[in-house]
N, C-alpha and C positions, 0 to 999 in steps of 0.2 A: 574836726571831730572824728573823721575815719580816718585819719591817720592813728590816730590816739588808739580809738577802739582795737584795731589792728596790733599793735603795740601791746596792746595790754593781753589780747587774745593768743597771740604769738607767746605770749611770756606765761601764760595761765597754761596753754597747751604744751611748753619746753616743761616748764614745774611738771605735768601730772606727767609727761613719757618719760623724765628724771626718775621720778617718786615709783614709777611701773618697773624702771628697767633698773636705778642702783641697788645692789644689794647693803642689806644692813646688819653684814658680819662684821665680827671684829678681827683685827690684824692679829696673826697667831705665827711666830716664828717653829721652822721646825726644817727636817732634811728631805732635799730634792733628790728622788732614785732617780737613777742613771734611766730605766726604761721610762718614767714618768719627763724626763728631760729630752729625752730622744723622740719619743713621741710627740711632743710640742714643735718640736725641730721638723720633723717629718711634717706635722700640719701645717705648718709653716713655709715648709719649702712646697706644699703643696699647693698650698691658695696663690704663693709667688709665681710658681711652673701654668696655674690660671692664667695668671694676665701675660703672658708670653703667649698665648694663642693668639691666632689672628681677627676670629670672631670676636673676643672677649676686649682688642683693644679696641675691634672697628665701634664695639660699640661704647666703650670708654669716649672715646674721642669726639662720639658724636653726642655724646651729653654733656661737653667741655670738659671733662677728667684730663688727667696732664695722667700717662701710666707712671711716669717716675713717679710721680708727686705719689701717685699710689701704691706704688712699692714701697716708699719711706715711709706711707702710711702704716702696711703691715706689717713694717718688721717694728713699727712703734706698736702694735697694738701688744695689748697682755695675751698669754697664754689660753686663758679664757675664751676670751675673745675672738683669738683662733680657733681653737677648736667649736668655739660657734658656728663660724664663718664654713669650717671644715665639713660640719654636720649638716649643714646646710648643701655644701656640697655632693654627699651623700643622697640628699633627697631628692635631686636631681636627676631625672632620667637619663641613662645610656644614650648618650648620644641629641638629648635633648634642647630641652629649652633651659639656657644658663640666663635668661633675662633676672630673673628675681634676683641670684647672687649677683650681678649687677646693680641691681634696684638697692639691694640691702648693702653693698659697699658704697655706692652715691650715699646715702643717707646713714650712713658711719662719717665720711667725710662732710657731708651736709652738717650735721649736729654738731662738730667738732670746730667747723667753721664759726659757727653764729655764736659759739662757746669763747670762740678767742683762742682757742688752743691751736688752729692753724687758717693757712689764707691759700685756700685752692680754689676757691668759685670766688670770681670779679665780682660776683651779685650780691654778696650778703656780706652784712657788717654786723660785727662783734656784739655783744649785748655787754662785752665791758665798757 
C-alpha cells in the first residue's frame, strides 16, 4: 500500500511542478538577431566555464553527477533555460555560495531523469 501511495504522490507532485513551470505559449516562427544569438552563446559558454571550476565539480561529483554527463546536459538544454540558469548565476554572491546553482542543475537532471529523457542517476527510474 506505501508503495502505491508513493507512486501516486510522486506523480501528483511531477503533474503540479509540470503545470507550475511549462509554459503555455504557442510556437511562433520568426528571425534570430545576431546579438540575441550571441548572447545565448555567451550564457552558455558561461554556465559551461562553471563546471570547469574545481569547487563546482568537487561538488558535482559528490552528489553522483558524472560533469560530462552535465555538460551534454547544458548544451542540450534551450536557450531559455540557459539564460535561467545564467540569471541565477548572477544572484550569486562574489565569491560566494554556488550550492543553490548546483542544487538547481541536480534537479534539472533529476526531473529529466524520472521523465525518461535521460539516465544520469543509477536511483531513479522512468515514469515511462
Amino acid at each position: 500500500m506505501s508503495s502505491r501511495f508513493l507512486r501516486i504522490t510522486s506523480r501528483i507532485a511531477l503533474a503540479l511542478m509540470l503545470a507550475v513551470t511549462l509554459p503555455l505559449e504557442t510556437a511562433q516562427a520568426g528571425m534570430v538577431g545576431t546579438e540575441q544569438l550571441a548572447r545565448a552563446n555567451g550564457e552558455r559558454e558561461r554556465v559551461l566555464s562553471l563546471l570547469e571550476r574545481a569547487d563546482v565539480r568537487a561538488g558535482l561529483e559528490a552528489r553522483g553527477v558524472d560533469v560530462a554527463e552535465a555538460k551534454k546536459r547544458v548544451a542540450a538544454l534551450t536557450d531559455e533555460e540557459v539564460a535561467q540558469i545564467a540569471g541565477k548565476l548572477d544572484e550569486v554572491p562574489a565569491g560566494g555560495d554556488v550550492l543553490g546553482v548546483i542544487v538547481f542543475i541536480f534537479l534539472v537532471l533529476l526531473v529529466t531523469d524520472i521523465l525518461g529523457f535521460t539516465k544520469v542517476f543509477p536511483f531513479t527510474r522512468p515514469l515511462r
